[in-house]
C-alpha positions, 0 to 999 in steps of 0.5 A: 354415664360417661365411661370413667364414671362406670366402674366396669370401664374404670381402668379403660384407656381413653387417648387423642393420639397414639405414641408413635416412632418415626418408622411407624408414622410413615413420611406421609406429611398428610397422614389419615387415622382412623380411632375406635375407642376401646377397640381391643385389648391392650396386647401386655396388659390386657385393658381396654384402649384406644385403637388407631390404624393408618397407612403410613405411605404409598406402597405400604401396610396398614398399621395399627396399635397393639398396646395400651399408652400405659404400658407404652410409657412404662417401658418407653416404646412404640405402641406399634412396633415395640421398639425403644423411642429413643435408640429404635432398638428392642427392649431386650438391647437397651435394658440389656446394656442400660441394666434395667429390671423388668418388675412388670407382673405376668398374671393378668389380674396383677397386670391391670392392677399394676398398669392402673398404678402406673397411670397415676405416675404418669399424669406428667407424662414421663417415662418409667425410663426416666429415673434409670441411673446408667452406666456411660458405657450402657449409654455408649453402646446404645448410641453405637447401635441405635438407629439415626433414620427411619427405617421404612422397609419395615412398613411393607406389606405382608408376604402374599399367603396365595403365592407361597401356595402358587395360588395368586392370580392378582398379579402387580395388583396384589396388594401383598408382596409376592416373595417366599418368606424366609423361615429362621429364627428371627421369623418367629417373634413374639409379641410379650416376648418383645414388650418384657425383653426376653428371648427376643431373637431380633435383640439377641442377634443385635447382642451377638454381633455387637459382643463379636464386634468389640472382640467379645465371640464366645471362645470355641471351648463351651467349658469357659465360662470366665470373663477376665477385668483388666485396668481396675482402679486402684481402689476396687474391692471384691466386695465392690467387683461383685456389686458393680457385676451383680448390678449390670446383670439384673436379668442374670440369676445372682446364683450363676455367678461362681466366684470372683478372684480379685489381684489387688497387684496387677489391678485385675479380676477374673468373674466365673458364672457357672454355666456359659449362658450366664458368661454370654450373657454377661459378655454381650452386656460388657461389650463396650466396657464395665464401669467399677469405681469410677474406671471403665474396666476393659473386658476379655473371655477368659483361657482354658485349662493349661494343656486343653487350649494353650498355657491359659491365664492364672491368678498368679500369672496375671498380666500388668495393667499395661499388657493386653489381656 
């Protein structure tokens, strides 16, 4: 009986060649590939597929797929290093700046019913990605931070277990790489966390650094949890000030924004989450800009009190449009 047939195998995955990024691939033109039909379990979904394992190049690791091409094309990565096809970046970056929500179940019976659903939806081929309305500053900022070459370094082989524990004796011949691993919060990976986008300490770095770069770095006082929107558009609202921000931070609880305090005059707002995750979050998603009613909104950490540090922005004392925040 062929394995579709089975219904015991009805939701097994059966491919010819795996997705793949370039870094994965290796720039081995004459690439080997060994595949085993449902070798393993899909590492999100937990089916059945098709495992592939191949050296991409001289002087590196074997590499292998660890996710189902379904769960691959759903959110539009690697079936190897998890990364977006398109940008290179983690899931959490792109989703982060391109306002996607992550509606995946978690349970494992949920999982396959869902992956299984999927499956119909992709007989063309396509992206979950592709029907994304995103805003041009999302788009900007992934083009800013996405990577243009391959990045090969990451095929290396693993740290040799025997010489952290000065126990190798193989020398130059250890296939391994005799170096001491560094053990710091981007040592510490995990898979599902990578594949949904959450707690992902690769991406968070990425966020961080991006948000200090385009003059977003969290103010010392942990007690601001206020952003400030300057050069809104004449035609902006509260009500739309709120849609746009509830809207760009689906993976913010719409409970943490406090209040939005909307100065038609000066054409500014001020956005208050409350608690400072929410705002940093919110901050590292607005980097490049927010875009409400057709203006790109430029964007500031608000001040603290009058007295605590320094006189602080009011309502009332907001600046113009022309004076920088």
């Amino acid at each position: 009986m062929p394995p579709k047939a089975d219904l015991n195998k009805a939701g097994w995955e059966q491919s010819e060649f795996p997705i793949l990024c370039e870094t994965c691939l290796g720039n081995n033109p004459f690439i080997r590939m060994t595949k085993q039909e449902y070798g393993r379990s899909c590492g999100t979904c937990a089916r059945p597929f098709t495992v592939f394992r191949w050296n991409p190049g001289a002087g590196s690791r074997y590499k292998t797929t660890v996710i189902c091409q379904t769960c691959a094309k759903v959110k539009n990565v690697c079936q190897t290093c998890l990364l977006d096809l398109e940008y290179g970046l983690p899931t959490q970056v792109r989703d982060t700046a391109l306002a996607v929500q992550n509606e995946a179940p978690t349970s494992d019976i949920n999982r396959e019913y869902y992956a299984q659903n999927m499956e119909t939806k992709f007989l063309d081929n396509k992206s979950g990605l592709d029907t994304v309305r995103s805003s041009s500053a999302g788009k900007e900022m992934l083009k800013q931070l996405a990577r243009t070459d391959p990045y090969y370094k990451r095929n290396r082989p693993h740290v040799c277990s025997f010489y952290v524990k000065g126990e190798c004796k193989r020398g130059n011949e250890c296939p391994y790489r005799h170096e001491m691993p560094e053990n710091n919060e981007l040592s510490h990976q995990n898979l599902q966390d990578r594949y949904y986008g959450r707690n992902d300490p690769v991406a968070r770095k990425i966020l961080s650094t991006n948000a200090e770069n385009q003059g977003l770095k969290p103010p010392d006082d942990v007690t601001i949890s206020s952003l400030f929107l300057s050069s809104l558009s004449p035609k902006s609202t509260e009500l739309t000030i709120r849609t746009h921000v509830l809207h760009s931070l689906p993976s913010v609880d719409p409970t943490q924004l406090k209040s939005i305090i909307h100065v038609a005059k000066t054409r500014c707002a001020f956005v208050n989450f409350r608690d400072r995750p929410a705002a940093e979050t919110a901050a590292q998603a607005w980097a490049n800009g927010l875009d409400i009613d057709g203006e790109r909104v430029a964007v500031k950490w608000g001040r603290g009190k009058a007295g605590k540090n320094g006189p602080g922005i009011k309502p009332a004392e907001a600046p113009s449009p022309a004076v920088s925040a």
